[in-house]
C-alpha positions, -999 to 999 in steps of 0.1 A, spaced: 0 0 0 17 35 -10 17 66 14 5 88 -19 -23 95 -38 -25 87 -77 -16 127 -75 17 123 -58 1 139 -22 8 124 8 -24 107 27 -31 112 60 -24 84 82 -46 76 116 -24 66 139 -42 51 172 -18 55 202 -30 31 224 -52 -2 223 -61 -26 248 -45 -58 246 -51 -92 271 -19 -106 289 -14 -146 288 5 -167 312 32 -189 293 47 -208 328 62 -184 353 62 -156 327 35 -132 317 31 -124 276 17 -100 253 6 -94 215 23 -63 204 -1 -46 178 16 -44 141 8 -5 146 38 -8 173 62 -34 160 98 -27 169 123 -22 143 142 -55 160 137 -87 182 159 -72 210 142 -46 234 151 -36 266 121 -39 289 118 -15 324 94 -5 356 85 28 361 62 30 388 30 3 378 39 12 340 64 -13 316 86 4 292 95 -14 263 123 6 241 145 -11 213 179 -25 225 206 -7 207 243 -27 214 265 -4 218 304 -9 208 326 -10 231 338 26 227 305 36 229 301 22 263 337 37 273 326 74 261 300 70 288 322 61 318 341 90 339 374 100 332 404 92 355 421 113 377 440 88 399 479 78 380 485 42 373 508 23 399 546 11 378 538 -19 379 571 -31 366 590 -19 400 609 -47 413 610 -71 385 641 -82 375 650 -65 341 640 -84 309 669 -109 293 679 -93 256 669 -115 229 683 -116 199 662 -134 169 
């Protein structure tokens, strides 16, 4: 189905924002039927608690730099942690 018109206009698109769905028990775990109107763009989400309501928000993976970027800086210098080895034999190859 196209977004345009035979015109070339964009239509309108209704868009409901909520529906009412009916939770099933699958063993110790609770389930749901996501709408197609709300699929998620993967099959990993991250799922959360705030308050009585669940979040459900796609899982991005992050590289590791990523996840580096995010940690806090530094400050303390690292410890020499060659001080009182004995010195390294020359090798010649």
């Amino acid at each position: 189905m196209s977004d345009f018109t035979t015109t070339g206009e964009m239509k309108m698109k209704t868009m409901i924002s909520q529906y009412q769905v009916r939770l099933f028990h699958n063993g110790r775990n609770q389930t749901l039927n996501i709408p197609h109107a709300f699929e998620m763009p993967s099959n990993d989400v991250m799922i959360r608690k705030d308050g009585e309501r669940l979040i459900i928000e796609p899982f991005k993976k992050r590289s590791l730099l990523e996840l580096l970027a995010t940690l806090p800086d530094i400050d303390e210098d690292f410890p020499n942690v060659d001080e009182g080895l004995l010195p390294l034999d020359d090798i010649q190859f």
